[in-house]
C-alpha positions in Angstrom: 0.0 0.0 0.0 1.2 3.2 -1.0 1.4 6.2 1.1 -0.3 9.4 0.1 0.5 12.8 0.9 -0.6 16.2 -0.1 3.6 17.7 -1.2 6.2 15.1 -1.6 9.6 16.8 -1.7 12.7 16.0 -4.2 15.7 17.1 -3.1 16.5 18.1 0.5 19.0 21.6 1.0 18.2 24.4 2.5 15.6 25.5 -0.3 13.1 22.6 0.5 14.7 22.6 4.5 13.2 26.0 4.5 9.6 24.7 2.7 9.6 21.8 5.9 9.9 24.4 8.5 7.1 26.5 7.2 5.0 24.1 6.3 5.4 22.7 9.7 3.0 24.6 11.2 0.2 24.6 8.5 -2.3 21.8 9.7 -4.2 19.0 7.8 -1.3 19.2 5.6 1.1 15.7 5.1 4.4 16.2 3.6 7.4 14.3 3.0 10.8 15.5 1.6 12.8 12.6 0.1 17.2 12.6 -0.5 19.7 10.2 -1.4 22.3 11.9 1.0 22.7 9.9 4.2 21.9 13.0 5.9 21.9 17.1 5.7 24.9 18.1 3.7 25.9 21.4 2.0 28.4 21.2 -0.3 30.8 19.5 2.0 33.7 19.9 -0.5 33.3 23.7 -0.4 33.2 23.9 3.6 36.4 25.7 4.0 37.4 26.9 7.3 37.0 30.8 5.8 34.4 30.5 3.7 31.5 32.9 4.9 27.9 33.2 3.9 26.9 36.2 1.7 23.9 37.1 3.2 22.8 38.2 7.2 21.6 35.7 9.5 18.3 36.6 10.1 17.4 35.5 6.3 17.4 31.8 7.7 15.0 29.0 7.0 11.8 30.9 8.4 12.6 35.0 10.2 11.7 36.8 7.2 8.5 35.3 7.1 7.6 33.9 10.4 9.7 35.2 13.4 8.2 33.0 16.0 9.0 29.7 14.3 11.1 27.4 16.2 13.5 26.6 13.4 14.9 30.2 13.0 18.3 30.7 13.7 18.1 32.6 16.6 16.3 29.9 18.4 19.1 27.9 17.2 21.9 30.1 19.3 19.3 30.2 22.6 19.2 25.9 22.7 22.8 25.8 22.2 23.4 28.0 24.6 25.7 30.6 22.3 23.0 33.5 22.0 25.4 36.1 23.9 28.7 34.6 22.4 27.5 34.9 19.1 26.3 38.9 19.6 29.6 39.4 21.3 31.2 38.1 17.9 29.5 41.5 16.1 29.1 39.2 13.2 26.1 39.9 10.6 26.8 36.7 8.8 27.4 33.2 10.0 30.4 30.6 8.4 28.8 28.3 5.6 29.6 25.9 8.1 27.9 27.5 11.2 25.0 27.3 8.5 25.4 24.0 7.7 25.1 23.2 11.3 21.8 24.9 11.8 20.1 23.1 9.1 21.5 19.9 10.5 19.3 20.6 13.3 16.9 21.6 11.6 16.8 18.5 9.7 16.9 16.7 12.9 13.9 18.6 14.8 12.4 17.5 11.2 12.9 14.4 11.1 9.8 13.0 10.4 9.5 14.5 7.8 12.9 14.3 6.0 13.9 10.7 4.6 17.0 10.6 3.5 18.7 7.3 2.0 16.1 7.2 -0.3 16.9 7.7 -4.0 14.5 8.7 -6.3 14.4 6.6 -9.0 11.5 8.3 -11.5 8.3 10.6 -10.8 5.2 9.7 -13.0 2.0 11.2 -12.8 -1.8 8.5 -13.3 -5.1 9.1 -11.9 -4.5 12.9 -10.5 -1.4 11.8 -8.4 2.3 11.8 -8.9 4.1 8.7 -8.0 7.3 8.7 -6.8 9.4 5.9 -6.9 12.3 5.1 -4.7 14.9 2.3 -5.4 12.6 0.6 -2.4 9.2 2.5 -2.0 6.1 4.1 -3.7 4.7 7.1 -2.6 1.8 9.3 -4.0 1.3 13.3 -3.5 -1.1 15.8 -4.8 1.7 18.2 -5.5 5.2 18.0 -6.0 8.3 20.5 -5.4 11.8 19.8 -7.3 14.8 21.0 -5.3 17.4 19.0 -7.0 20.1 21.6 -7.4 21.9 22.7 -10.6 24.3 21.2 -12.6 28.2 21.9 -13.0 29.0 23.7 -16.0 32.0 22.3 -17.7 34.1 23.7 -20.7 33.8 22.2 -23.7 37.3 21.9 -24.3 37.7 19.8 -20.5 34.8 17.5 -21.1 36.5 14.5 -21.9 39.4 15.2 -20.2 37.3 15.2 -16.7 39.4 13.0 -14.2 41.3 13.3 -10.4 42.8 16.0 -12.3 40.9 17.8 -14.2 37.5 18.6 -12.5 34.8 20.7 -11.0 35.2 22.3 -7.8 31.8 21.1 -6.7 32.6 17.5 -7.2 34.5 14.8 -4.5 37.8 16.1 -6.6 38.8 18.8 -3.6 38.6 15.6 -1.1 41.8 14.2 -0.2 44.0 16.3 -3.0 47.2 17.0 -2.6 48.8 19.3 -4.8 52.6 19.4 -3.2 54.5 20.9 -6.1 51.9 20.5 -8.7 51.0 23.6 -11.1 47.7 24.1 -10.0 45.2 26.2 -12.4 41.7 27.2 -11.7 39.2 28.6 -14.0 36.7 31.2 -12.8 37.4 34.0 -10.4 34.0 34.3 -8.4 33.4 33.4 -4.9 34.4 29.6 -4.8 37.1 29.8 -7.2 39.0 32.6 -5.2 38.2 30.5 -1.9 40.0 27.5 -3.6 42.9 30.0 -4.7 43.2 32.0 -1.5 43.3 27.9 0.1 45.7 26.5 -2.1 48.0 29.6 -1.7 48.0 29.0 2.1 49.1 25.3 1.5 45.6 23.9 2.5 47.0 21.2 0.5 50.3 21.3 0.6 52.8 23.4 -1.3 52.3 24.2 -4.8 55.1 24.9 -7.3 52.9 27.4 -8.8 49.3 28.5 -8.6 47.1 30.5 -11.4 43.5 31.7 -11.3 42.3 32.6 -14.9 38.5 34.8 -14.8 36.6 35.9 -17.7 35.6 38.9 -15.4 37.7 42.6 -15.5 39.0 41.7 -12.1 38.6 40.2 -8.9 35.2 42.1 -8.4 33.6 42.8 -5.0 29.7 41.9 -4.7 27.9 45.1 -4.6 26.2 45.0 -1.5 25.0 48.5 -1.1 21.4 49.2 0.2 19.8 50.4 -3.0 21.5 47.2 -5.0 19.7 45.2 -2.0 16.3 46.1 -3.1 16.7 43.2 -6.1 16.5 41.0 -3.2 13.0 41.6 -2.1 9.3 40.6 -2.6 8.3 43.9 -4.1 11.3 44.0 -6.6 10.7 40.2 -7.7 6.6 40.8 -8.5 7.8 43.9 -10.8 10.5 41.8 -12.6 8.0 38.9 -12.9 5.5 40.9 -15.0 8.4 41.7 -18.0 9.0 39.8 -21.1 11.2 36.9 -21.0 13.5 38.8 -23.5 13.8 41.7 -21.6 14.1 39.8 -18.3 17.5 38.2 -19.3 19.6 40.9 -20.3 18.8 42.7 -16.5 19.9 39.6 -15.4 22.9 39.5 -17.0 23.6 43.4 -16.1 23.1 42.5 -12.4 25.5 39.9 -12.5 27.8 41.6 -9.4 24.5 41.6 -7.4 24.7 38.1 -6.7 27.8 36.3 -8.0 30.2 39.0 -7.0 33.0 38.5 -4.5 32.6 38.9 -0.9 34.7 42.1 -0.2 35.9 41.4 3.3 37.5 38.4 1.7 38.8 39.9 -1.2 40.6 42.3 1.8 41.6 38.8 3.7 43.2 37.4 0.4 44.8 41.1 -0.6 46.5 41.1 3.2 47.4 37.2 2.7 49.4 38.0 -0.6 51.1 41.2 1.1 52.2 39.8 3.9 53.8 36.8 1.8 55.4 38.5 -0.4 56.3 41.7 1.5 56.7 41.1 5.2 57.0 37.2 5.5 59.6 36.9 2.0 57.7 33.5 1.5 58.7 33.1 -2.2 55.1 31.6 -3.7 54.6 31.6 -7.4 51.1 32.8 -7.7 49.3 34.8 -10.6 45.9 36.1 -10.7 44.8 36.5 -14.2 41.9 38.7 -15.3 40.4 38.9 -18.6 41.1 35.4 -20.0 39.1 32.8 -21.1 39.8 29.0 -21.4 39.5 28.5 -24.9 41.1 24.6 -25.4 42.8 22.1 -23.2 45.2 19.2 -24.3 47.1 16.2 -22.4 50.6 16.1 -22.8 52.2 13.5 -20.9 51.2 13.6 -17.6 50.0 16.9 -17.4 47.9 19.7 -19.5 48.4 22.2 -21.6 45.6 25.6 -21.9 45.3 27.3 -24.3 44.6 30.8 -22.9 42.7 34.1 -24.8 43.5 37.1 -23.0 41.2 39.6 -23.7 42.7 42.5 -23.0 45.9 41.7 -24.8 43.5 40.3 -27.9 46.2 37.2 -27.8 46.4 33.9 -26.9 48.5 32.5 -24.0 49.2 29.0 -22.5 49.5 27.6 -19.1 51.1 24.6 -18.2 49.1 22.9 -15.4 49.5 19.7 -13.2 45.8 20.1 -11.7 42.8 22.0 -13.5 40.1 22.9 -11.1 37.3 24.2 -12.8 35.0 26.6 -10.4 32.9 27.5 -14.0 29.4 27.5 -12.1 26.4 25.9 -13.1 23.7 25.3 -15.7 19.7 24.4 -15.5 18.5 21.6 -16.6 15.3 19.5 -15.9 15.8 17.0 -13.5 16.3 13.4 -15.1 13.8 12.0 -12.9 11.0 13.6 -14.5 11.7 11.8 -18.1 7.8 10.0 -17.0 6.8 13.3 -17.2 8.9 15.5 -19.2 6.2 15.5 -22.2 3.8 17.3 -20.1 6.1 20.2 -19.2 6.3 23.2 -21.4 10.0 25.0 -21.9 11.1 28.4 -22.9 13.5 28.9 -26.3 16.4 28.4 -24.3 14.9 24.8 -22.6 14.1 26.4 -19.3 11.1 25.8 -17.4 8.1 28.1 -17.9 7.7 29.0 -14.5 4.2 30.6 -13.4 4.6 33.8 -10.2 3.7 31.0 -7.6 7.0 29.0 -8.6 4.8 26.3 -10.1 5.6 24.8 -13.2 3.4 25.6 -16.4 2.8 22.2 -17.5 0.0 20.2 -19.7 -1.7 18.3 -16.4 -4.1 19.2 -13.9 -4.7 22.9 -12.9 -5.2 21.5 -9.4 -2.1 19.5 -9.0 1.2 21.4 -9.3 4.8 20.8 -9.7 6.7 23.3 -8.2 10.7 24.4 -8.8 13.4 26.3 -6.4 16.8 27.4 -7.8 15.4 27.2 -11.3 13.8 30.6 -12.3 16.1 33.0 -11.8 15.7 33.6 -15.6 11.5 34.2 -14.7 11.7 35.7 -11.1 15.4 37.1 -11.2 19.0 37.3 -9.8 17.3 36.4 -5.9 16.1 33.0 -6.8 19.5 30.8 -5.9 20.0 32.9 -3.2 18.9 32.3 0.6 17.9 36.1 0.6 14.4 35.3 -0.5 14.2 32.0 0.0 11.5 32.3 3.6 9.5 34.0 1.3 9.3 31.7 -2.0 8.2 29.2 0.5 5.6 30.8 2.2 4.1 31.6 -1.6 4.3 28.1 -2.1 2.5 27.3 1.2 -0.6 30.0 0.2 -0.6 29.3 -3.5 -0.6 25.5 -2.4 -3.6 25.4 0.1 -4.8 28.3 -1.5 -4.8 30.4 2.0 -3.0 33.1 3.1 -0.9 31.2 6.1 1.7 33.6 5.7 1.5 37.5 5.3 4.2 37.4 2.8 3.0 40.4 0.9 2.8 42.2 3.8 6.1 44.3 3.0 6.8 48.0 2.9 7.5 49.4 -0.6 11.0 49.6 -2.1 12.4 53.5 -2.3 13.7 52.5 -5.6 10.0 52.0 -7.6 10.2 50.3 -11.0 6.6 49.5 -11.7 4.2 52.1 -13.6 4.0 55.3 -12.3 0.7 55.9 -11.0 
């Protein structure tokens, strides 16, 4: 006998962690999030030591919506005990893995609710229900959510070259690596490649012979986190984007690029102070380049090591690096889940092959008005640059929760207008 419920979850991060807390409290409601991971994990091969979240504290799992909710993070620092030592800190952000740790227990006050171990095999929809299938188990919902992440976008020119050595940061090829005098290269010069440059440079790994970060960008650029650049990350700005044409939407997407996937600058001062002091005070002779401008353009074996080809773009000339190790930290791309193949017919896609993706986060789809698929992390081309960021996150949920049992649970469009207005003039 199968076992019905009114969401089924696929995918468990802090996206759908988020959904679980919220829809917590909503009653006559039965949910179930399912993951293959053995338990809560957040990109454990990005956990450095240094590596800091981007956005304050307070836009947890649940405060921007629901303050009260036991799973907020402040509740988090009064169980533990570390309220005061934590305000005494003067910190307004948390480590990723301080982060990590709170949805752990999260997860765990959850855990009912959460299965993990269980790998979804396929999601098929008969008879006004989507079946889920498990390598073990059956389960049935009215409504489904996706929250599968992204995938790794990898170069052409490295795709079958992808081994121990060559490979994407977020991949198991950071675990156990030791680059003692290797030429280490990494392409891409936002916020995890310069983590892994700013590590590798301090020997995380051992000592390189020499260490080169290559970045399409103009420099090491600083996310703009000024106030009136903020306003992209709320409610009000989102509904006004929503409501433009999908051509015009992904230019301003691309323009706001530094909004999001910009550098944190208190680390680009940490790794600025790192290099100075190494060079200039400490004498330690460590042959480092950081390379702006370039793109990776081909990529060769030779022997046992590789050989880039280089365009530098503000030379208008090619260049090649010699490289023991090629990490490449070249982001991600969107692309529908393989598990819904069952049901991939029924789902309607922009030009590009991106989901259509309704204001609700629900996915435009051929099936029953009444039974909706819903997707996080896979409309920032429809809702904008906020979408794979934890800023909004409290909120998507809570739209999900009202459009869902169509009731307003959550006052989520109860926020005060921006002071930057980009809707008609009335």
């Amino acid at each position: 006998m199968t076992n019905h419920f009114n969401l089924i979850g696929v995918g468990i991060g802090p996206f759908h962690l988020s959904l679980a807390a919220l829809m917590n409290k909503v009653p006559d409601q039965k949910f179930l999030f399912l993951d293959q991971k053995p338990n809560f994990l957040w990109h454990p091969e990005l956990m450095f030591n240094d590596a800091d979240m981007q956005t304050s504290f307070l836009k947890d799992l649940v405060t921007p919506v629901d303050p009260t909710n036991p799973h907020s993070f402040l509740n988090y620092l009064v169980e533990h005990g570390l309220f005061y030592s934590f305000m005494n800190t003067n910190r307004k952000v948390v480590s990723r893995r301080e982060f990590e740790l709170y949805c752990q227990w999260v997860s765990e006050k959850l855990e009912n609710k959460l299965k993990f171990n269980s790998s979804i095999e396929q999601v098929n929809f008969k008879d006004d229900k989507f079946i889920v299938q498990t390598k073990t188990e059956t389960y049935t919902s009215d409504n489904l959510s996706i929250a599968t992440g992204l995938v790794p976008r990898i170069p052409d020119c490295a795709k079958d070259l992808i081994s121990e050595k060559v490979f994407h940061a977020k991949s198991a090829g950071l675990k156990d690596l030791n680059l003692t005098g290797k030429r280490v290269l990494i392409i891409g010069g936002g916020q995890t490649g310069v983590e892994i440059f700013r590590n590798g440079v301090l020997g995380k790994w051992g000592e390189v012979k020499n260490i080169r970060l290559i970045s399409r960008r103009q420099n090491l650029e600083p996310l703009d986190e000024s106030p009136f650049t903020n306003e992209y990350f709320t409610p009000s700005y989102v509904a006004d984007f929503f409501t433009l044409e999908q051509e015009h939407k992904d230019p301003i997407v691309k323009a706001q690029k530094l909004a999001s996937d910009g550098n944190t600058p208190d680390y680009l001062d940490k790794l600025y102070n790192d290099l100075y002091y190494m060079t200039h005070v400490n004498k330690k002779e460590i042959d480092f380049k950081i390379l702006p401008q370039r793109s990776l353009t081909g990529l060769k074996k030779t022997g046992d090591s590789y050989q880039a080809v280089i365009e530098n773009n503000f030379l208008k000339a090619n260049e090649t690096i010699e490289a023991d190790i090629i990490i490449l930290s070249t982001g991600f791309t969107i692309s529908a889940p393989k598990i819904l193949e069952p049901i991939k017919h029924l789902l309607e896609f922009d030009k590009e092959g991106r989901f259509i993706i309704n204001r609700n986060f629900d996915l435009k789809w051929n099936g029953p008005s009444k039974n909706k698929i819903y997707a996080l992390n896979f409309s920032r081309h429809r809702h904008g640059i906020a979408e794979p960021q934890t800023s909004l996150m409290a909120w998507r949920s809570a739209t999900i929760i009202n459009d869902m049992t169509q009731k307003t649970i959550y006052k989520n469009d109860h926020v005060a207008p921006s002071f930057v207005h980009y809707g008609k003039i009335e």
